[in-house]
Each structure stands twice: as C-alpha cells, then as structure tokens.
PDB file of N, CA, C, O and CB in Angstrom:
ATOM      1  N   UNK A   1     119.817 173.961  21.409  1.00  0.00           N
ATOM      2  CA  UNK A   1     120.779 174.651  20.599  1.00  0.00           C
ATOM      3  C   UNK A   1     121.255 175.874  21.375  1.00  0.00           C
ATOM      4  O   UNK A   1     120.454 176.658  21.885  1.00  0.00           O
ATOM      5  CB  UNK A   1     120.179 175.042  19.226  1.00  0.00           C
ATOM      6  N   UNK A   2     122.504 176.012  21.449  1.00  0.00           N
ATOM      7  CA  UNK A   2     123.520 177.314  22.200  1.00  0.00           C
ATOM      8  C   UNK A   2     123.638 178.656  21.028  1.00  0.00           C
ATOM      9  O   UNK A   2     124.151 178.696  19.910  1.00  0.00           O
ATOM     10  CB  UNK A   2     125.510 176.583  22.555  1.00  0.00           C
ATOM     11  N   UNK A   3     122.924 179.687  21.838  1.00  0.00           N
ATOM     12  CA  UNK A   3     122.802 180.753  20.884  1.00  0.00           C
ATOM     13  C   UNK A   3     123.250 181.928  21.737  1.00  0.00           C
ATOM     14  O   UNK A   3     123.079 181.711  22.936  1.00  0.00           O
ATOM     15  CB  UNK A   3     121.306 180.912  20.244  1.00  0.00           C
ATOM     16  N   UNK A   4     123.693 182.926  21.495  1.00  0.00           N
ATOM     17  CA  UNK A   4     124.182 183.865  21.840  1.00  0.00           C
ATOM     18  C   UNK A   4     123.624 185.504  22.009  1.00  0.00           C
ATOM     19  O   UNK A   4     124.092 186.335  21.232  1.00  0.00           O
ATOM     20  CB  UNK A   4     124.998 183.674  21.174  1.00  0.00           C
ATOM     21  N   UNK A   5     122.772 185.868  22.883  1.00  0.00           N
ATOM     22  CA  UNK A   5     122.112 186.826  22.728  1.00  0.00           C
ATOM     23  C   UNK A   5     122.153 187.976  23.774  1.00  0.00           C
ATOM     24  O   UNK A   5     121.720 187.930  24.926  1.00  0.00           O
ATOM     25  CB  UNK A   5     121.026 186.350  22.539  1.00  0.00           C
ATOM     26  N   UNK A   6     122.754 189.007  23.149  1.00  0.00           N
ATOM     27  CA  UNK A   6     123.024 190.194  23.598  1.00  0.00           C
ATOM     28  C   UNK A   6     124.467 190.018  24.895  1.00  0.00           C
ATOM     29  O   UNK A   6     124.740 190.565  25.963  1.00  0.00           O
ATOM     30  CB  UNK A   6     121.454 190.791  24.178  1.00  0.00           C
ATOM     31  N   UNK A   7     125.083 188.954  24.047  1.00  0.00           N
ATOM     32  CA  UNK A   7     126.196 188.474  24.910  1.00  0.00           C
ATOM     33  C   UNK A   7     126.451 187.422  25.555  1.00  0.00           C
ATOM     34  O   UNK A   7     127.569 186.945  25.744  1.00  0.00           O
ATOM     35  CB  UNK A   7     126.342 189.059  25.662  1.00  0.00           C
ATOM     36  N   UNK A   8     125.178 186.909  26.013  1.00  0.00           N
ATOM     37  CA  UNK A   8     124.969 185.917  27.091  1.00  0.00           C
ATOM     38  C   UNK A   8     124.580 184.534  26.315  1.00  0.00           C
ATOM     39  O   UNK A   8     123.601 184.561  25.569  1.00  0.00           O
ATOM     40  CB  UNK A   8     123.745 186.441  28.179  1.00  0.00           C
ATOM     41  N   UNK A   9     125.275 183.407  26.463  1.00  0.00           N
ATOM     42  CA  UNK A   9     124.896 181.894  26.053  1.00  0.00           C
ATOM     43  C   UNK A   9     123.164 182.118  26.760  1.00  0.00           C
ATOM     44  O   UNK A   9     122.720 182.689  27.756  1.00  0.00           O
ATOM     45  CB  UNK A   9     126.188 180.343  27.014  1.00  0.00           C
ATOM     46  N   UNK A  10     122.460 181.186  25.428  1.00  0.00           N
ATOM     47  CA  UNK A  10     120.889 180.693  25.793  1.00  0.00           C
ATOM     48  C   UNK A  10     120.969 179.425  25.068  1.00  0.00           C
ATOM     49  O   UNK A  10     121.678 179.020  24.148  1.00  0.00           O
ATOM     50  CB  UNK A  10     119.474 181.745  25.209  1.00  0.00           C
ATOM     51  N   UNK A  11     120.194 179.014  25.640  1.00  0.00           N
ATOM     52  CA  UNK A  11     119.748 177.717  25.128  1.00  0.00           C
ATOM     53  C   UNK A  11     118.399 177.649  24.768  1.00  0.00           C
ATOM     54  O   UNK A  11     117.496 177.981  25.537  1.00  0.00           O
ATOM     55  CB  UNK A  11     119.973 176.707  26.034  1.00  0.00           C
ATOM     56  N   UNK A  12     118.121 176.992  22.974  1.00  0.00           N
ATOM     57  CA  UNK A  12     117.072 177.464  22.205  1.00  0.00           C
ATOM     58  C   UNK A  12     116.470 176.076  21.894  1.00  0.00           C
ATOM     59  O   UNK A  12     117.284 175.157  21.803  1.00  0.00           O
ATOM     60  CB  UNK A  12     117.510 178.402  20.922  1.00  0.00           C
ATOM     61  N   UNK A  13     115.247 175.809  21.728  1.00  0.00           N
ATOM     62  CA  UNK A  13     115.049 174.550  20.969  1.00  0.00           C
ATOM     63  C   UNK A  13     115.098 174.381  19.741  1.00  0.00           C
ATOM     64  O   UNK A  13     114.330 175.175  19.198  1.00  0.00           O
ATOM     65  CB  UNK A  13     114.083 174.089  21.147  1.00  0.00           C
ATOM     66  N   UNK A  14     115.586 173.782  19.071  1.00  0.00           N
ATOM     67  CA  UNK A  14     115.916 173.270  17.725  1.00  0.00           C
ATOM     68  C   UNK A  14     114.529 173.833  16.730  1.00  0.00           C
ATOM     69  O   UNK A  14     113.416 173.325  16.591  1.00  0.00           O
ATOM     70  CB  UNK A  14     116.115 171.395  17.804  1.00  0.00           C
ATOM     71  N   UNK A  15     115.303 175.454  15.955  1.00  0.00           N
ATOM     72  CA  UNK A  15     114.184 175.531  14.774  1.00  0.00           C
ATOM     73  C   UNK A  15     113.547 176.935  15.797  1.00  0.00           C
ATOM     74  O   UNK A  15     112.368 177.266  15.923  1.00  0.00           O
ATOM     75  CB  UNK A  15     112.881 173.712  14.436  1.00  0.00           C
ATOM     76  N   UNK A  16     114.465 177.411  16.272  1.00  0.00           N
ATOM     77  CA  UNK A  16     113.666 178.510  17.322  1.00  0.00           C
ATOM     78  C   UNK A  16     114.231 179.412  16.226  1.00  0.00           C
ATOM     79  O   UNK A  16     115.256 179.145  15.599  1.00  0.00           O
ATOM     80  CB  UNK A  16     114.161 178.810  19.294  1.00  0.00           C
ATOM     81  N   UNK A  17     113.177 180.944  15.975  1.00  0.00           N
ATOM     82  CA  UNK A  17     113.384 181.960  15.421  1.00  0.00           C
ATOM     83  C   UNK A  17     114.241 182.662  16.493  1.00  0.00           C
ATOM     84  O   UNK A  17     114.854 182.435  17.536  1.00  0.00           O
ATOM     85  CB  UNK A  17     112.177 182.563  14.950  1.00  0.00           C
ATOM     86  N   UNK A  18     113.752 184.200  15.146  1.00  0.00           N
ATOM     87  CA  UNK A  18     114.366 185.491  15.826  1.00  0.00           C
ATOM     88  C   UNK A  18     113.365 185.790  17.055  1.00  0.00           C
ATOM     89  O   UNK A  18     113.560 186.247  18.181  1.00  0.00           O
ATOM     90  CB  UNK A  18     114.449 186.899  14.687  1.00  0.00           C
ATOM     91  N   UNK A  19     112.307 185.381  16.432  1.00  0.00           N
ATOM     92  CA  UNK A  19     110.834 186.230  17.879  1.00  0.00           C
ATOM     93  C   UNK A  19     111.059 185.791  18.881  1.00  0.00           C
ATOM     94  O   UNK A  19     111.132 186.448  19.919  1.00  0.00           O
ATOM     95  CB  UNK A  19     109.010 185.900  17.894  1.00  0.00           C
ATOM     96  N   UNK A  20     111.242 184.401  18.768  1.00  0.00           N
ATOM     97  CA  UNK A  20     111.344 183.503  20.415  1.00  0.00           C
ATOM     98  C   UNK A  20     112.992 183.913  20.937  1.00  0.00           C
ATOM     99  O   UNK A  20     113.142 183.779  22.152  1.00  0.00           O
ATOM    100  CB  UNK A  20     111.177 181.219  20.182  1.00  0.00           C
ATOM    101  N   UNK A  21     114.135 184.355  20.228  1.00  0.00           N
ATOM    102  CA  UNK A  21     114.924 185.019  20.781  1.00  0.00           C
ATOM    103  C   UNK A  21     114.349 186.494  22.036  1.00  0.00           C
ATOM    104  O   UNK A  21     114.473 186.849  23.208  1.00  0.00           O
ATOM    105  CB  UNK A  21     115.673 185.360  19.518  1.00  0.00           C
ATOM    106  N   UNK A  22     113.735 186.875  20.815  1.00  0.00           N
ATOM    107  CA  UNK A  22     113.335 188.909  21.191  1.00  0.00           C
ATOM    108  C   UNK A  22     112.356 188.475  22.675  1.00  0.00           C
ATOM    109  O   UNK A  22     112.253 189.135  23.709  1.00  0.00           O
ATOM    110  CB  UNK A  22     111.782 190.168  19.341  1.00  0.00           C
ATOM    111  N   UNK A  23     111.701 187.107  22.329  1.00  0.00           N
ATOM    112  CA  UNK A  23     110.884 186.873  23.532  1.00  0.00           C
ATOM    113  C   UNK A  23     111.525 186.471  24.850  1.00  0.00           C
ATOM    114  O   UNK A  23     110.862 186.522  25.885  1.00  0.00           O
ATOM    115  CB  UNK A  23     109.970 185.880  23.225  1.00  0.00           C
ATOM    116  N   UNK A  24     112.949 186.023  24.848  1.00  0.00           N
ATOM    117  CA  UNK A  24     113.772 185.215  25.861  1.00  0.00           C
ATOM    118  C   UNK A  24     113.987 186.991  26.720  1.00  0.00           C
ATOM    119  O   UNK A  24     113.641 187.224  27.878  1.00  0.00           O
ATOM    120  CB  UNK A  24     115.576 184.082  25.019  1.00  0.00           C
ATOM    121  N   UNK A  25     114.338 187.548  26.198  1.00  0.00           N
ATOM    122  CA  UNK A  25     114.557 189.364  26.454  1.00  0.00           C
ATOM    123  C   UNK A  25     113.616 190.133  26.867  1.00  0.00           C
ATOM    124  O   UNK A  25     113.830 190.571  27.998  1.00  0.00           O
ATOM    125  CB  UNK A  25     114.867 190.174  25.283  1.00  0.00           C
ATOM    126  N   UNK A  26     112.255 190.607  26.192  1.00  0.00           N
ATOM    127  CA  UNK A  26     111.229 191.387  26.157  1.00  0.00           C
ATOM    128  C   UNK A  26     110.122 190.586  25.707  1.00  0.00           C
ATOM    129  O   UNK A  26     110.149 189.497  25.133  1.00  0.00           O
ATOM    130  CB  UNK A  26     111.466 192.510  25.399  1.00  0.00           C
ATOM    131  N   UNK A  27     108.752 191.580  26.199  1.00  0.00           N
ATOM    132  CA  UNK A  27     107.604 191.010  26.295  1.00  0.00           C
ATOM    133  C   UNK A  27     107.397 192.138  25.061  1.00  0.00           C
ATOM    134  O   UNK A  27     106.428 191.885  24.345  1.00  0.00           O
ATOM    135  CB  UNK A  27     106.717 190.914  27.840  1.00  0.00           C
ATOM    136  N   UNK A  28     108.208 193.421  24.682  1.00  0.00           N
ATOM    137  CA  UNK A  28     107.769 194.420  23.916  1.00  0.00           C
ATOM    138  C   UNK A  28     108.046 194.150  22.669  1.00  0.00           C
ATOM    139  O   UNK A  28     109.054 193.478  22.452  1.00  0.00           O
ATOM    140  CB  UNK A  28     108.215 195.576  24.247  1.00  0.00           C
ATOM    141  N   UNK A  29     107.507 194.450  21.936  1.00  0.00           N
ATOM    142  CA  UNK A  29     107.690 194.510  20.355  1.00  0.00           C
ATOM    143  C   UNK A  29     108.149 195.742  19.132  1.00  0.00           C
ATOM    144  O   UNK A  29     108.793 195.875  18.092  1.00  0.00           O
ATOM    145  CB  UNK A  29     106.454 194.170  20.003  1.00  0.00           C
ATOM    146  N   UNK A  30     107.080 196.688  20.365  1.00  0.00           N
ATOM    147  CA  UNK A  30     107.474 198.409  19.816  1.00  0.00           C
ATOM    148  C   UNK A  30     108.955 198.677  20.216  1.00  0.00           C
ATOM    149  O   UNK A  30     109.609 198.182  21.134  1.00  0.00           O
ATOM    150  CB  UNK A  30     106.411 199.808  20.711  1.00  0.00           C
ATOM    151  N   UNK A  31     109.247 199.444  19.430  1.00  0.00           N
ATOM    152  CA  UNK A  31     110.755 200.303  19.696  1.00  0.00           C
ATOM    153  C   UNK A  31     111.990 198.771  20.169  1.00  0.00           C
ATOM    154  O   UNK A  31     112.721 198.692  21.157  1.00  0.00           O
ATOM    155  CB  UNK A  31     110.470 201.844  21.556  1.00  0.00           C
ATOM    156  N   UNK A  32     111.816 197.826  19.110  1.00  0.00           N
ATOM    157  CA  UNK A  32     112.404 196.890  19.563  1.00  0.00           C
ATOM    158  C   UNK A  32     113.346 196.578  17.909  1.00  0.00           C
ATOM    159  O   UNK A  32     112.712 196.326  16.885  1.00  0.00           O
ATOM    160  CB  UNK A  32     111.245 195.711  20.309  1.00  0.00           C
ATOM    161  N   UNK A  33     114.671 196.645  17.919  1.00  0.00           N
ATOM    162  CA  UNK A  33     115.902 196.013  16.904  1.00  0.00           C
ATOM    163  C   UNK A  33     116.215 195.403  16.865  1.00  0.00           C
ATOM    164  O   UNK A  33     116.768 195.254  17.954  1.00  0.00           O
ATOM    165  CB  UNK A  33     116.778 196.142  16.671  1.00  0.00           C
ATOM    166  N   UNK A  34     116.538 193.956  15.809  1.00  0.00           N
ATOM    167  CA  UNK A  34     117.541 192.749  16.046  1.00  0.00           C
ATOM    168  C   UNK A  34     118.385 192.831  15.138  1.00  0.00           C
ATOM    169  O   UNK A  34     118.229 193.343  14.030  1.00  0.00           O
ATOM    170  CB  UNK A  34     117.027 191.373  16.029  1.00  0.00           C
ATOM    171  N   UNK A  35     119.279 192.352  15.550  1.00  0.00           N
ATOM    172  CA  UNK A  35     120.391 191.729  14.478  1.00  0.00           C
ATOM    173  C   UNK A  35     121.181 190.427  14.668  1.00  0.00           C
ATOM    174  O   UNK A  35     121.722 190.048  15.707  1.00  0.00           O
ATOM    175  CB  UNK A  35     121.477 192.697  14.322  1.00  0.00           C
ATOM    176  N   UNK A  36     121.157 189.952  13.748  1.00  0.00           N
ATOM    177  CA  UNK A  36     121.260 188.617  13.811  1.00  0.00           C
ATOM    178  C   UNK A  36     122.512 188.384  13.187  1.00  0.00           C
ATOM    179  O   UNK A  36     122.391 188.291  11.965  1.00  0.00           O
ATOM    180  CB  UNK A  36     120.148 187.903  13.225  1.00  0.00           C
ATOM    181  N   UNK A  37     123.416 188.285  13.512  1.00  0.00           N
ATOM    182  CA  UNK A  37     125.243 188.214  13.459  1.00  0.00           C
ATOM    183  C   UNK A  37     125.465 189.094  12.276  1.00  0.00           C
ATOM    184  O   UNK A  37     125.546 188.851  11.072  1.00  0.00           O
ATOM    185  CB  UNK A  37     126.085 186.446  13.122  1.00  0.00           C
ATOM    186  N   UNK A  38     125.558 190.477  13.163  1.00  0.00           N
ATOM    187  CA  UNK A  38     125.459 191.782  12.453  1.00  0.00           C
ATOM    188  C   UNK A  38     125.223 191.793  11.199  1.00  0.00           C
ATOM    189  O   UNK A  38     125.984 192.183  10.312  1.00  0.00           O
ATOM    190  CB  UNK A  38     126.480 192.491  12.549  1.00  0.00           C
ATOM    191  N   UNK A  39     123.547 191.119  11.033  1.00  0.00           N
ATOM    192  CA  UNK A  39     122.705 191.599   9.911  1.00  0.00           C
ATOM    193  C   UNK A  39     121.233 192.602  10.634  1.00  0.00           C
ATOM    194  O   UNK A  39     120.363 191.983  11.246  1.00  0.00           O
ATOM    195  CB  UNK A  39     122.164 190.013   8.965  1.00  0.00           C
ATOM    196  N   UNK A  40     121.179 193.397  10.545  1.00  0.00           N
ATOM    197  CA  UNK A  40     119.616 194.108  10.855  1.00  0.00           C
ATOM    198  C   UNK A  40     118.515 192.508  10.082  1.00  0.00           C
ATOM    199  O   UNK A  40     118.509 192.086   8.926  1.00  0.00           O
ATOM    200  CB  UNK A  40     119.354 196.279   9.537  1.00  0.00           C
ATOM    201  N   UNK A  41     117.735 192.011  11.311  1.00  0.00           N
ATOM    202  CA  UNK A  41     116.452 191.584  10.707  1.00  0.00           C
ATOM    203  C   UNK A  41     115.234 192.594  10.902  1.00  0.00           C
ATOM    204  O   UNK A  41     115.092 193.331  11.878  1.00  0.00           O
ATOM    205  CB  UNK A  41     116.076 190.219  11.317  1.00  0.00           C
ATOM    206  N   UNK A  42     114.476 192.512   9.929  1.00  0.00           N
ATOM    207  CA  UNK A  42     113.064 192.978   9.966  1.00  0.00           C
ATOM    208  C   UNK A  42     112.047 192.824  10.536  1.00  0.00           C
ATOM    209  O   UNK A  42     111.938 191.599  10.474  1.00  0.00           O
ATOM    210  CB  UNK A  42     112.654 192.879   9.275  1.00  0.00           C
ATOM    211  N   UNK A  43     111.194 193.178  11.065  1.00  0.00           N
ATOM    212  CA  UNK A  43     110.572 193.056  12.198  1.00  0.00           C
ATOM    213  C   UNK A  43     109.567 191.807  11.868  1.00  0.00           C
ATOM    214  O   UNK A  43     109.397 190.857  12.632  1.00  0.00           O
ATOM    215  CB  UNK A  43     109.915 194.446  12.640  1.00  0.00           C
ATOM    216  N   UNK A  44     108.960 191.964  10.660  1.00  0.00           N
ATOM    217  CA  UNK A  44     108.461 191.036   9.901  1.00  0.00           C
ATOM    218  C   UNK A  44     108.835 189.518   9.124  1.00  0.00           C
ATOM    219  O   UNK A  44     108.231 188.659   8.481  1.00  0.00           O
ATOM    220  CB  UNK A  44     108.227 191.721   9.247  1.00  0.00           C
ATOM    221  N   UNK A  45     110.422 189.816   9.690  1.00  0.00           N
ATOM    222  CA  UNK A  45     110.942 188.815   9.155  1.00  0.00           C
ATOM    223  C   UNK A  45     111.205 187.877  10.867  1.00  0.00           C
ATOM    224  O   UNK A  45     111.915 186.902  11.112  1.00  0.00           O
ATOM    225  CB  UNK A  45     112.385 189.355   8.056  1.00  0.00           C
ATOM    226  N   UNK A  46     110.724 188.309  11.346  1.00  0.00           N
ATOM    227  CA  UNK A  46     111.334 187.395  13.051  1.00  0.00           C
ATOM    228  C   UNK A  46     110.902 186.290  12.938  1.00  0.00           C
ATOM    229  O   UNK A  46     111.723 185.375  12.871  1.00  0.00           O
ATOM    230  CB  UNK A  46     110.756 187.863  14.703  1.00  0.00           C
ATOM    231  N   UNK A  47     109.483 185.986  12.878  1.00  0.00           N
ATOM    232  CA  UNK A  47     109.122 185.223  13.300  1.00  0.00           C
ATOM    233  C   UNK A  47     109.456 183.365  11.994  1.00  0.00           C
ATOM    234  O   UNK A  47     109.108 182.216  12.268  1.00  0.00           O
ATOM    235  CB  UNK A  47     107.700 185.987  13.706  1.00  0.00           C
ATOM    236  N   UNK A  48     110.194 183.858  10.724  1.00  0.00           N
ATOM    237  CA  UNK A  48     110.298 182.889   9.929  1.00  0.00           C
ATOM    238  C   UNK A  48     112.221 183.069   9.600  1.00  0.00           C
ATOM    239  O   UNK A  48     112.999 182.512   8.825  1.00  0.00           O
ATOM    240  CB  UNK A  48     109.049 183.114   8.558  1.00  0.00           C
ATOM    241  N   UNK A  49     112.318 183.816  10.334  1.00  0.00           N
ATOM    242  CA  UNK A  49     113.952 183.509  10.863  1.00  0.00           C
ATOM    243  C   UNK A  49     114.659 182.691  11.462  1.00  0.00           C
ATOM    244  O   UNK A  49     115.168 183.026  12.532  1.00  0.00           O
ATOM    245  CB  UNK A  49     114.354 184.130  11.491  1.00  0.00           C
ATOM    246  N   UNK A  50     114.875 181.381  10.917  1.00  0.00           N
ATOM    247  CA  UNK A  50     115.405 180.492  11.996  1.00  0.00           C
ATOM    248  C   UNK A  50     116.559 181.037  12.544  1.00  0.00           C
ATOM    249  O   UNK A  50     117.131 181.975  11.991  1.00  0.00           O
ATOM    250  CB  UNK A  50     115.708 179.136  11.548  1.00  0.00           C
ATOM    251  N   UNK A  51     116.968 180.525  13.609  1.00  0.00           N
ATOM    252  CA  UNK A  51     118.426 180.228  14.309  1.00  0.00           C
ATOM    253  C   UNK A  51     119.004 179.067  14.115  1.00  0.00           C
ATOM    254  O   UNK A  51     118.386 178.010  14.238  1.00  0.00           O
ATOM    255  CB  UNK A  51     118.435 180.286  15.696  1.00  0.00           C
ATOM    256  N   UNK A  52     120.726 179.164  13.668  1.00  0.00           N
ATOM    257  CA  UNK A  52     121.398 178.185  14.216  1.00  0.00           C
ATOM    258  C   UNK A  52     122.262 177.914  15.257  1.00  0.00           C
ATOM    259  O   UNK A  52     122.188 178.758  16.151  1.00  0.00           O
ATOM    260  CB  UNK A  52     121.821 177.907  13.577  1.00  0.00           C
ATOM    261  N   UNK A  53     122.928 177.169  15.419  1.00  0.00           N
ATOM    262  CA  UNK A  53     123.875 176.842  16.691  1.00  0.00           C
ATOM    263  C   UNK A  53     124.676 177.751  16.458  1.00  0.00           C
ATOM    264  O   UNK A  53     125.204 178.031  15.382  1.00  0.00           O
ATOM    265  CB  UNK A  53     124.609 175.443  16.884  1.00  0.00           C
ATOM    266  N   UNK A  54     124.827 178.371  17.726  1.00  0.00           N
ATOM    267  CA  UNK A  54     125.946 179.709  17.525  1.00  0.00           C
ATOM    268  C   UNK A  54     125.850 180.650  16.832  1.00  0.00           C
ATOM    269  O   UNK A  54     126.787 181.211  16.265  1.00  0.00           O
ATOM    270  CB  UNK A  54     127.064 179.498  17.097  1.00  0.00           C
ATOM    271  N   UNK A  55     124.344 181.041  16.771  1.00  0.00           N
ATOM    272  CA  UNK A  55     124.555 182.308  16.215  1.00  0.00           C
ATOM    273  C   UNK A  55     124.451 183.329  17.263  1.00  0.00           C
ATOM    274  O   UNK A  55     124.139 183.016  18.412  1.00  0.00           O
ATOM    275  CB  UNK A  55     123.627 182.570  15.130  1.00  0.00           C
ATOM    276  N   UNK A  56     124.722 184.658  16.879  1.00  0.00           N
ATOM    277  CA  UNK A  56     124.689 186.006  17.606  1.00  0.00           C
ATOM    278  C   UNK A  56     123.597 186.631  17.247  1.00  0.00           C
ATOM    279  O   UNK A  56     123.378 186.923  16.071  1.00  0.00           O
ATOM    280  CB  UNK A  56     125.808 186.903  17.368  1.00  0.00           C
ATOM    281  N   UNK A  57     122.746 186.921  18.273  1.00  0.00           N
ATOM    282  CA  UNK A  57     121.670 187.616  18.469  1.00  0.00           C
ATOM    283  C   UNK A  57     121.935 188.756  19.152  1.00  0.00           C
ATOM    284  O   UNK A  57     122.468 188.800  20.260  1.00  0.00           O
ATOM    285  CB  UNK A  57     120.769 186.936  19.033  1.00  0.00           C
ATOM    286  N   UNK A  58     121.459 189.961  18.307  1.00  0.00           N
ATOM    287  CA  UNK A  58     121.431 191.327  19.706  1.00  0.00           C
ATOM    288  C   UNK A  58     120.130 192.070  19.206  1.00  0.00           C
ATOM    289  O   UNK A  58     119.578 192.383  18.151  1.00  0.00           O
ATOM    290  CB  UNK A  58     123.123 192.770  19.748  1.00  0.00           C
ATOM    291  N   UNK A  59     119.961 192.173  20.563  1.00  0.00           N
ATOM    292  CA  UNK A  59     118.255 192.532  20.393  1.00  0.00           C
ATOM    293  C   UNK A  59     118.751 194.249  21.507  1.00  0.00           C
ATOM    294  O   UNK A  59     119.395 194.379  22.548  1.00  0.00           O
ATOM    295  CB  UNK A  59     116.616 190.749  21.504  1.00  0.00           C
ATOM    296  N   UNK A  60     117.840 195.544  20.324  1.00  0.00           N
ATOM    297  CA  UNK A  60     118.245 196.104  21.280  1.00  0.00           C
ATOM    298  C   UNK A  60     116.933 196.938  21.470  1.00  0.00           C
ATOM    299  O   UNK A  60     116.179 196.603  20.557  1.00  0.00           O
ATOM    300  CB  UNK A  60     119.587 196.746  21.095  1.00  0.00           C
ATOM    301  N   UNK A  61     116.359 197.849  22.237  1.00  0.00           N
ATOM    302  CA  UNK A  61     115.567 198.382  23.013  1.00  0.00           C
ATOM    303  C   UNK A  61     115.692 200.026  22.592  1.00  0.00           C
ATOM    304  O   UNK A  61     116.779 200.560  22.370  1.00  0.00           O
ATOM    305  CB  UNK A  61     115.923 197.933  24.479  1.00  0.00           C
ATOM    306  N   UNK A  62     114.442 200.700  22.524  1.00  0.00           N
ATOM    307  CA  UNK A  62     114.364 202.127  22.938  1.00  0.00           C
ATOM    308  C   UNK A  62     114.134 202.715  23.440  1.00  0.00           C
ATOM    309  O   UNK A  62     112.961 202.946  23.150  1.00  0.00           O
ATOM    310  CB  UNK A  62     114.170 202.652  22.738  1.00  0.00           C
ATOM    311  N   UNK A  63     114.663 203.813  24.808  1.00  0.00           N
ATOM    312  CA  UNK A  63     115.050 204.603  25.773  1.00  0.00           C
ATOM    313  C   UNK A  63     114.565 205.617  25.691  1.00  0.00           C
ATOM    314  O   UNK A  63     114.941 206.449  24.866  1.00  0.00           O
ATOM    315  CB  UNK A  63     116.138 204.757  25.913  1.00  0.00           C
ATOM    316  N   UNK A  64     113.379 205.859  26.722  1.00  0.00           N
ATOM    317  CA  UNK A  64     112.691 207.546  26.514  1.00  0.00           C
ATOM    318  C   UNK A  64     113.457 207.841  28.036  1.00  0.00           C
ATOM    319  O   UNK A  64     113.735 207.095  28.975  1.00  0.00           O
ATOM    320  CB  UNK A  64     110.354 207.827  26.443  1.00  0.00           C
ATOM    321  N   UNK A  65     113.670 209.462  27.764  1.00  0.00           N
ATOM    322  CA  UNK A  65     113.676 209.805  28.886  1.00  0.00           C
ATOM    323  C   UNK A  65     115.069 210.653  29.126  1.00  0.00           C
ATOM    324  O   UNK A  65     116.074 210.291  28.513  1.00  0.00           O
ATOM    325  CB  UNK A  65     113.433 208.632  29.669  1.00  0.00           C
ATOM    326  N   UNK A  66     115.128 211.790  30.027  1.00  0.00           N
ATOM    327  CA  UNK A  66     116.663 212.120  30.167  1.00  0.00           C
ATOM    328  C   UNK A  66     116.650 212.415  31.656  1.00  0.00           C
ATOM    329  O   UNK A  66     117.690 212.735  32.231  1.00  0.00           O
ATOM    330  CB  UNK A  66     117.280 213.480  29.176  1.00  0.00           C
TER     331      UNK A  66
END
C-alpha cells in the first residue's frame, strides 16, 4: 500500500499502523507528533491506527538546541 509520509511516497504492507509509519522515520518515541491527514493522532492511539492507501502521514520531531 502507497502512503505518504512527511512528503515522500512509502510503501506499507496492507493493515500497517501509525507506529510502523513513525518507525519507517525514527527509532524515537519521546518528543515525537503525528498527524494523520491533518488529524493530530495520539500517541496511544498509533499503534491501533490503521492506514489506508493514500493517506498522509507527517510525523514530526523535537529540536533541542540553539
């Protein structure tokens, strides 16, 4: 399945969540946001979030430091 995450076409296996998205990206979990075709998911909700074909994933990250 062709999914869309943080811009870039991925290819997902059929019935893949939000986690295994956040996982295609990062190994981190802390200081970590998704949204799933500009809905905020819950962090708790990733892992029983399916994906479908074409959806938009943006997974975004938090930045220490100046």
């Amino acid at each position: 399945m062709k999914v869309t995450i943080n811009g870039a076409p991925h290819d997902l296996p059929p019935g893949a969540t939000v986690a295994q998205a956040v996982q295609k990206l990062t190994p981190a979990v802390a200081g970590v946001a998704v949204a799933l075709n500009d809905e905020v998911v819950r962090r708790g909700a990733w892992q029983s979030t399916a994906l479908g074909e074409n959806d938009r994933v943006e997974v975004l990250t938090a930045v220490q430091g100046g």
